[in-house]
VEXNU-411353 format. One record per residue: x negated, y, z of N, C-alpha, C, O in turn. Coordinates in steps of 0.05 Angstrom, whole numbers, padded with zeros to 5 digits, always signed. Example, Ala and Ser with C-alpha at 12.3 -4.5 7.8 and 13.67 -1.06 7.14 Angstrom:
-00264-00114+00156-00246-00090+00156-00264-00066+00156-00285-00066+00169
-00257-00045+00142-00273-00021+00143-00258+00001+00157-00268+00023+00161
END
This chain:
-02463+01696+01532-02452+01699+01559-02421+01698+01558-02410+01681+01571
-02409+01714+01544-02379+01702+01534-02366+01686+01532-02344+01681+01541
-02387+01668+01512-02373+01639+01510-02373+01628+01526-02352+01616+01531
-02400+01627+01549-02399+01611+01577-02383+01617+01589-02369+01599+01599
-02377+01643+01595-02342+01660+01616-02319+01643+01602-02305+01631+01618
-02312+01641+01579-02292+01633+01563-02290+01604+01569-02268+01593+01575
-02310+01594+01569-02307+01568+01573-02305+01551+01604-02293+01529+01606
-02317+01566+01627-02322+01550+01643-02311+01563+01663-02315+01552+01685
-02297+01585+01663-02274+01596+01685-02246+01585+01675-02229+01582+01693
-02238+01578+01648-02213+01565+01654-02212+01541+01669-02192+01535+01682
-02233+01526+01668-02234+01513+01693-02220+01511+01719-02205+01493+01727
-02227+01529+01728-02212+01539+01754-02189+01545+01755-02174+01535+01772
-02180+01564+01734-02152+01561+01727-02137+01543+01730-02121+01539+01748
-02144+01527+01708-02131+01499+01699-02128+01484+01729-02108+01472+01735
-02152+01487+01746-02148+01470+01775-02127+01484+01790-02109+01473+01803
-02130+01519+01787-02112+01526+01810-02083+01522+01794-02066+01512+01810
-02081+01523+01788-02049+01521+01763-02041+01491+01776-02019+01487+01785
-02059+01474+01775-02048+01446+01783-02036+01444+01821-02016+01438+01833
-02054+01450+01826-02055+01464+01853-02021+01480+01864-02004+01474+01881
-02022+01501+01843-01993+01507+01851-01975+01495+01842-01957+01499+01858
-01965+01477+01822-01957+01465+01815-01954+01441+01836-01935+01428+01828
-01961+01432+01854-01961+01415+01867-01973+01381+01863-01965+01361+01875
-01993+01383+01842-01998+01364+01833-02025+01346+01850-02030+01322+01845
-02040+01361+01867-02062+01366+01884-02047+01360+01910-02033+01375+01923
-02054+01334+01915-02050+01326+01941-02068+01338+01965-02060+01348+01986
-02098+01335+01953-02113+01351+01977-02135+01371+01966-02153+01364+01952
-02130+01390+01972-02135+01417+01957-02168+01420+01966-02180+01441+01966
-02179+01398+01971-02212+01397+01961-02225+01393+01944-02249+01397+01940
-02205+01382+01930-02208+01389+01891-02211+01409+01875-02226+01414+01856
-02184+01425+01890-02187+01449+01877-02211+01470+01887-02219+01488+01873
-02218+01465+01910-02247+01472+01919-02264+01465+01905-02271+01484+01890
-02274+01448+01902-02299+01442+01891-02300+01455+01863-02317+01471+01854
-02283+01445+01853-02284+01460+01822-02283+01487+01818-02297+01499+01801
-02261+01502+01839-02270+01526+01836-02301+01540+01847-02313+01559+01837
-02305+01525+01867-02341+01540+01880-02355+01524+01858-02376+01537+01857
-02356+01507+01843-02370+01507+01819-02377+01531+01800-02397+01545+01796
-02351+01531+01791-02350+01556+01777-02362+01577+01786-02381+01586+01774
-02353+01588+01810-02367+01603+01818-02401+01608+01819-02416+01628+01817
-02403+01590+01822-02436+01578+01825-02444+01595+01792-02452+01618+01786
-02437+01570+01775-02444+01575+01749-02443+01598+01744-02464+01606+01734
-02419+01624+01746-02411+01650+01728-02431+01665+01750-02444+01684+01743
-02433+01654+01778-02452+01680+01789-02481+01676+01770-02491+01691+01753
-02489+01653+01780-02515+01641+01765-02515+01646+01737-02537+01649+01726
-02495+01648+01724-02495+01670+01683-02504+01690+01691-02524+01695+01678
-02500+01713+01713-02500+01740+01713-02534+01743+01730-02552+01758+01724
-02534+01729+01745-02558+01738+01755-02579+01734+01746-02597+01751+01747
-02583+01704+01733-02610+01693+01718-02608+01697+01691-02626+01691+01675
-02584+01710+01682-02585+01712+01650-02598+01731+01635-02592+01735+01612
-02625+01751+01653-02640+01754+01643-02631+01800+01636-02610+01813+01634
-02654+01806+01636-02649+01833+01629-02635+01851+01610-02627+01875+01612
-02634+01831+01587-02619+01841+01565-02584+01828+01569-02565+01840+01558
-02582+01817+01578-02549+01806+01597-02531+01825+01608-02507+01820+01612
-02548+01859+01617-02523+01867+01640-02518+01884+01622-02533+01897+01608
-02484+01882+01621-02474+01894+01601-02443+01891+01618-02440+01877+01638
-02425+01906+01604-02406+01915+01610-02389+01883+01623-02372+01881+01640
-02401+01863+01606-02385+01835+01615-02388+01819+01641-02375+01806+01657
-02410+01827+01639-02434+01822+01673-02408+01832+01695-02404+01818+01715
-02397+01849+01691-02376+01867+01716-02354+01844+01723-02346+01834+01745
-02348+01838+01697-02321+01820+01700-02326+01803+01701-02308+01788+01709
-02357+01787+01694-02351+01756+01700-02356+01759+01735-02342+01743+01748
-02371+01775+01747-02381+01784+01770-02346+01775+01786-02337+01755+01797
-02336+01796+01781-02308+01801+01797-02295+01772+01798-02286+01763+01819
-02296+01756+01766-02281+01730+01770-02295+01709+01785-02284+01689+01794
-02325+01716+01789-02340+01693+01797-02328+01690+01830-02321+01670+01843
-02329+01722+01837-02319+01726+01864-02296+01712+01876-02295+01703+01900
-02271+01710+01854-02243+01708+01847-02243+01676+01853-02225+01664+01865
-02264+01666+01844-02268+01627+01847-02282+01623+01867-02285+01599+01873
-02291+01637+01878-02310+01638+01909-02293+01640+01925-02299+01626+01943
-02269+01652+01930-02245+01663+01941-02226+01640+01950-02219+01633+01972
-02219+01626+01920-02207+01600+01913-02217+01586+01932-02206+01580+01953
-02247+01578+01924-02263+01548+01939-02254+01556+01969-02239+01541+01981
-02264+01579+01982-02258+01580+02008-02227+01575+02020-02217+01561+02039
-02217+01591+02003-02184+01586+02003-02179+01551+02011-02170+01546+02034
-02182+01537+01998-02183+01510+01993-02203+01493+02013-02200+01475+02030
-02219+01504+02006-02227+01481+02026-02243+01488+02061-02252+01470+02075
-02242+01519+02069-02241+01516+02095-02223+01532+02105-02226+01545+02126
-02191+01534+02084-02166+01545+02101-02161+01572+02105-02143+01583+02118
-02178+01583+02090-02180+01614+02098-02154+01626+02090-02140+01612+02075
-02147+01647+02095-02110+01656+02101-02119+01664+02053-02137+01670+02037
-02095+01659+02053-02080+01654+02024-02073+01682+02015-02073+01687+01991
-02066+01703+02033-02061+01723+02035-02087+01749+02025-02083+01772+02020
-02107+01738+02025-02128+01753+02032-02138+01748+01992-02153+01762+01978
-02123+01725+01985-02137+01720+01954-02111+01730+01933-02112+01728+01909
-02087+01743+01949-02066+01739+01937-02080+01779+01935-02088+01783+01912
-02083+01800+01950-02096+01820+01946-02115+01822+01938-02119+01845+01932
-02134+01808+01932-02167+01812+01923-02146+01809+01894-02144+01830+01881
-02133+01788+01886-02122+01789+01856-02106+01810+01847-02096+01812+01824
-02103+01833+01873-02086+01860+01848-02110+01877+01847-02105+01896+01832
-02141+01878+01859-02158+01886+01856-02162+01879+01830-02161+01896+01813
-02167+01848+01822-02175+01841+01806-02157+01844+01786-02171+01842+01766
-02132+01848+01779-02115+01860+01757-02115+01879+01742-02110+01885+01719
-02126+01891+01768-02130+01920+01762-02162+01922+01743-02164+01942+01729
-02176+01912+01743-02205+01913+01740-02205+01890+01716-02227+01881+01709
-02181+01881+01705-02195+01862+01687-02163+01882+01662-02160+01875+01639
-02152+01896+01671-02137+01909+01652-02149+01935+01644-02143+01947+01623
-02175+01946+01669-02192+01967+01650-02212+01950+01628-02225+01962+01610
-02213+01930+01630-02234+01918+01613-02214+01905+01587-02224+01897+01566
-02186+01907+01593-02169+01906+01566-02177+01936+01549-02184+01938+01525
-02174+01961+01570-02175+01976+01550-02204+01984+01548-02209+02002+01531
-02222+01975+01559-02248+01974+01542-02253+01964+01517-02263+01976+01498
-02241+01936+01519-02235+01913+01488-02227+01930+01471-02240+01938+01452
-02201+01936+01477-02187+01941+01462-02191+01974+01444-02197+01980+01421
-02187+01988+01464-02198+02018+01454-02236+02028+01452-02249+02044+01438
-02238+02018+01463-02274+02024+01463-02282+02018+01437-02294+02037+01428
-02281+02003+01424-02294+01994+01397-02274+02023+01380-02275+02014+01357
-02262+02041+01378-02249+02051+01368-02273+02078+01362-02272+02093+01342
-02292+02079+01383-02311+02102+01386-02336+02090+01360-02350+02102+01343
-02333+02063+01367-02353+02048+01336-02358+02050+01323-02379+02038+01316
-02342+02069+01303-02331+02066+01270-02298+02064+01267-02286+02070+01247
-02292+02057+01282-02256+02051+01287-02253+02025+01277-02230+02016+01273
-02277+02009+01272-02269+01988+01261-02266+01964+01289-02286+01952+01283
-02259+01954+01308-02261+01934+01330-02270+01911+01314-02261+01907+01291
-02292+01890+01326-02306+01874+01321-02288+01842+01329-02265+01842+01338
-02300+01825+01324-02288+01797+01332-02287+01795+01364-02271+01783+01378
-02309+01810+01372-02319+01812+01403-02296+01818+01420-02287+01807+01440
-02289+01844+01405-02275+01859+01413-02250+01850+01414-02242+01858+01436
-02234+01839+01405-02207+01826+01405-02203+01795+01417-02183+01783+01425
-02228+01788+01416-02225+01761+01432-02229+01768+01464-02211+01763+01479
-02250+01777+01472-02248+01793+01501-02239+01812+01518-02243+01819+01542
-02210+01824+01482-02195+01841+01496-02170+01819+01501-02160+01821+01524
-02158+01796+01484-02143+01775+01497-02150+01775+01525-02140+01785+01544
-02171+01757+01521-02181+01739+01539-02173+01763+01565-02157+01752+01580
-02179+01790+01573-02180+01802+01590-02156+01806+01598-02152+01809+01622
-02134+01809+01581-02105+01815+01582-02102+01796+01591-02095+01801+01614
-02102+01769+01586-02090+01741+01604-02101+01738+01622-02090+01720+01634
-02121+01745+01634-02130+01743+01652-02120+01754+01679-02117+01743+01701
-02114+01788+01669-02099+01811+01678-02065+01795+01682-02056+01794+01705
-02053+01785+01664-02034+01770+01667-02038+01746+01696-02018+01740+01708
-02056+01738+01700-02059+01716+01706-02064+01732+01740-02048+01730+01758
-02083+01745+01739-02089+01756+01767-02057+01768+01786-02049+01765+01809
-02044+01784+01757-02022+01801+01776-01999+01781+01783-01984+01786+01801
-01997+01762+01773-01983+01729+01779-01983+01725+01804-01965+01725+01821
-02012+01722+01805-02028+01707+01840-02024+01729+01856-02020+01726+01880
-02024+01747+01849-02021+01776+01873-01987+01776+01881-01981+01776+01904
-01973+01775+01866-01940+01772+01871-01932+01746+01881-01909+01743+01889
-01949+01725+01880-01942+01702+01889-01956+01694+01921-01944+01680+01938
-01980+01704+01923-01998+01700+01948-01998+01728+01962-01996+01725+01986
-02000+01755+01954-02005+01781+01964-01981+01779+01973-01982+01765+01993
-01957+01787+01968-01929+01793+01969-01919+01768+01970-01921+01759+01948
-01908+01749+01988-01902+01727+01986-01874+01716+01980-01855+01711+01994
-01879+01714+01949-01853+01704+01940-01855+01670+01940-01866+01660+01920
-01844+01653+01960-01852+01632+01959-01839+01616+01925-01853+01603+01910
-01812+01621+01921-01800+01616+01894-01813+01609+01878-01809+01587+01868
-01841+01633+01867-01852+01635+01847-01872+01611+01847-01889+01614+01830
-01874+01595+01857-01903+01574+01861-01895+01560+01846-01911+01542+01850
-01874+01548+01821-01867+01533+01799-01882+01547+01776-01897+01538+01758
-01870+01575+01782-01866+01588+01756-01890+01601+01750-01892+01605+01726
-01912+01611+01766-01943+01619+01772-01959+01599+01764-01981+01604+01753
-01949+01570+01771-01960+01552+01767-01965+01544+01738-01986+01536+01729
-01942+01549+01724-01943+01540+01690-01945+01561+01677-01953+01556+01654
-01941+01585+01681-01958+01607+01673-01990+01612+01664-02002+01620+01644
-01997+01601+01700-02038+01604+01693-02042+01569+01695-02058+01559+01710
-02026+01555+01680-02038+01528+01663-02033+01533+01635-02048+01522+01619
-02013+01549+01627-02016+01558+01595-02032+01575+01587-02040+01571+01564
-02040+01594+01599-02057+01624+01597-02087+01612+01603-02106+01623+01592
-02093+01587+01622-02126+01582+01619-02121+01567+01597-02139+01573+01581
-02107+01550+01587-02113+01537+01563-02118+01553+01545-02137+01544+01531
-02107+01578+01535-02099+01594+01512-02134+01607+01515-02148+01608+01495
-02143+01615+01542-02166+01620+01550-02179+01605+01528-02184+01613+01505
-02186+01579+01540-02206+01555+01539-02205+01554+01508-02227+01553+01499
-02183+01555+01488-02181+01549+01465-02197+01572+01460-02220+01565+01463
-02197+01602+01453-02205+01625+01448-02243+01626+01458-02261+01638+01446
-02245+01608+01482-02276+01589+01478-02283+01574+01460-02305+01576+01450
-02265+01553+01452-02273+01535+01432-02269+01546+01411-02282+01535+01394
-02255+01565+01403-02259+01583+01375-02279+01590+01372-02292+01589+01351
-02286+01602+01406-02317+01611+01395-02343+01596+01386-02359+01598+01367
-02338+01580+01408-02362+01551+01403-02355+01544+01364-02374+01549+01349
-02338+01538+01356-02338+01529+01332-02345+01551+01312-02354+01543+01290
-02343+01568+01315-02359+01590+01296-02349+01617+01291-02356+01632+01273
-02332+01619+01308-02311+01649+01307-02334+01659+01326-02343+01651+01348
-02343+01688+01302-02367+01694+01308-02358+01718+01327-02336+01730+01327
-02383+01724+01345-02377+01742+01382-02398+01764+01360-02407+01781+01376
-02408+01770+01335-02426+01787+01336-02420+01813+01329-02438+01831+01330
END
């Protein structure tokens, strides 16, 4: 379930990043790809079965929401404002799941696992990434739409790579 979160929400990223950046002439691109996503990370959490709901289930939940947000954002206009606050919700809720990563495995043995440091990244940039969009769309600093922009296009890549670590054998066990 990890690897799929890791892998197929930078997606969206990578789209909305282009998006602010201004590279996205008509922002039904960035729709579609993001209600993709969405599709897919709700569809991980719901059909992935009984042994699935686990502490990760919360956060891909919240991000799936986060790309559902996007798609509508994009493609039927909905006020910008409304995704720029759901993202300090979501900052907030993906930096308790830093210190889940991060400190929770400490109750383990004190030893933190591979799991544990790749999903405590991953949650910290993410956390990075959300409080970005909240200062840029919540609070409207129009300025920042360069600098937001190449921020969460470096941070989903750094994402996406920390998937393909996984996929290649950097073991989640």
């Amino acid at each position: 379930m990890e690897l799929l979160f890791l892998l197929v929400l930078p997606a969206a990223l990578w789209a909305q990043s282009w998006y602010f950046l201004g590279l996205y002439n008509n922002p039904r691109t960035l729709g579609v790809i993001s209600a993709t996503v969405a599709l897919a990370l709700g569809g991980l959490v719901v059909f992935g079965g009984e042994t699935t709901h686990t502490a990760i289930s919360g956060l891909i939940l919240v991000w799936a929401v986060y790309a559902a947000i996007v798609a509508a954002v994009a493609l039927w206009g909905f006020d910008e404002r409304t995704l720029g606050f759901y993202a300090l919700f979501l900052s907030l809720i993906s930096l308790l799941y830093v210190a889940y990563y991060f400190l929770g495995s400490v109750v383990e043995g004190g030893v933190a696992g591979v799991e544990s440091y790749v999903m405590g990244i991953a949650a910290l940039l993410l956390t990075v990434i959300a409080a970005l969009v909240f200062f840029y769309l919540g609070a409207p600093f129009a300025r920042m739409r360069q600098s937001i922009g190449w921020f969460e296009l470096v941070l989903s890549v750094i994402i996406a790579v920390l998937g393909g670590l996984v996929l290649l054998g950097l073991s989640l066990d």
